[in-house]
N, C-alpha and C positions, 0 to 999 in steps of 0.2 A: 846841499840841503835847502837853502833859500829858494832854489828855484822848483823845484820837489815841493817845499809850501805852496808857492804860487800857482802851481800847479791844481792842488786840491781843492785851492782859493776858487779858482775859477773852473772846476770841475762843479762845487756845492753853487755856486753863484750861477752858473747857468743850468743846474737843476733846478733852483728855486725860481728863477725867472722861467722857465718853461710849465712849472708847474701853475706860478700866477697867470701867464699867457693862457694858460688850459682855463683856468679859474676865470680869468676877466673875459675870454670867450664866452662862457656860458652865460653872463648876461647880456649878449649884444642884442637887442630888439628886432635888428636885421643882419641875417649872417653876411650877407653880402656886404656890410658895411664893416670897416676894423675901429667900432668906436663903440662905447656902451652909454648912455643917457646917464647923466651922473644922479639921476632920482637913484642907480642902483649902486651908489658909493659907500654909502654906509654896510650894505647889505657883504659885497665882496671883502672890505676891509674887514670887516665882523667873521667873515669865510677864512681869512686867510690868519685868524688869532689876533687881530688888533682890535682895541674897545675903546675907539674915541665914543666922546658925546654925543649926542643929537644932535645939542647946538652947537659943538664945535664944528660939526661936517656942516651945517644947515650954512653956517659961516663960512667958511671956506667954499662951500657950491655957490655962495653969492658974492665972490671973489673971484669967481670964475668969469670968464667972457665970453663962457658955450655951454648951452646944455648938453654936450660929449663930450667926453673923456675918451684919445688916444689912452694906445698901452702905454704909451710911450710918458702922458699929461702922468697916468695912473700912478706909473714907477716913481714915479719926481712926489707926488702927492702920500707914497705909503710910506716913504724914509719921512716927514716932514712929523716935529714933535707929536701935536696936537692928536695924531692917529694913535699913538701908546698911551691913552689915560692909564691914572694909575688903579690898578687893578690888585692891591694886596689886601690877603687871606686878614694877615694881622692889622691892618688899620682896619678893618672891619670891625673884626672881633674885638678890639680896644674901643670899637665906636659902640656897638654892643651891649660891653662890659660895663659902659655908663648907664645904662637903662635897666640892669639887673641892682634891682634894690634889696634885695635877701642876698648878693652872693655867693649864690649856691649853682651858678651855671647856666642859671633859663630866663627866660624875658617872659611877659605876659603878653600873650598876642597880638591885643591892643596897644601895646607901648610899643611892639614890632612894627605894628601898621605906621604909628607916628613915627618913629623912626627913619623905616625905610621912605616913607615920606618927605622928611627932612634933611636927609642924607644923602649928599651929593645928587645925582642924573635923578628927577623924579620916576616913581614906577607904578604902572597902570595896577589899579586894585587884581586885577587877573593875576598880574606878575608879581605880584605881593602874595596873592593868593599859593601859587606854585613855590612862590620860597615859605611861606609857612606848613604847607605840607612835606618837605624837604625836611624841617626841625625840629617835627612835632614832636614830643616825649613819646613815652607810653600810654600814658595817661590821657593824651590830645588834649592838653589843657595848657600847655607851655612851650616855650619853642628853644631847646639848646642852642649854648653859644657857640660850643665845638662839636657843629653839625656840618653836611655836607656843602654847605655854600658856597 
């Protein structure tokens, strides 16, 4: 049975490296080269479901001692904390939930803007924008808190 697990272990483990291989391919600048410019680390990482910060990656690329990244740099750099920020539904909505002063479930748009302004990774008015259309009520006058975010 032990070696039956080992088996699937390393069946899934190099599905998932081959599929990253595939993935960090597509951004090589030059095919002929097996390296990708690490201006596109943020970008792959974000590819492959991990949502570090800006300035956590912006930090760790000036940590670096090459503008490329082998697959080989990449693999070592996606296990490493800093790339899983934390990403949950509920500390949202608990951060949210402090700016609904009626609690009855909605924010006012304007308390959304300052918020999402305030609240952890800053986000471009555009990307503030796209999440208030996301939460809008019926009404388009408020934005739910148990909306698709």
């Amino acid at each position: 049975m032990k070696e039956f697990d080992e088996l699937i272990r390393n069946f899934f483990f190099k599905a998932n490296e081959t599929q990253m291989n595939e993935l960090f391919s597509k951004y090589k600048d030059n095919p002929e080269l097996e390296t990708i410019h690490v201006r596109h680390l943020l970008e792959v990482l974000q590819a492959l479901g991990k949502n570090p910060s800006q300035k956590d990656c912006q930090r760790r690329i000036d940590e670096l001692q090459s503008d490329e990244l082998t697959f080989e740099d990449f693999k070592q750099l996606i296990n490493e904390p800093w790339t899983s920020m934390n990403n949950n539904r509920n500390s949202l909505r608990k951060a949210l939930q402090e700016f609904d002063q009626s609690k009855e479930g909605f924010i006012d748009i304007e308390q959304f803007r300052i918020a999402m302004g305030t609240l952890g990774e800053p986000l471009s008015d555009k990307e503030i924008d796209g999440l208030i259309q996301l939460g809008l009520n019926d009404q388009h006058e408020k934005i739910e808190i148990e909306c698709k975010f």
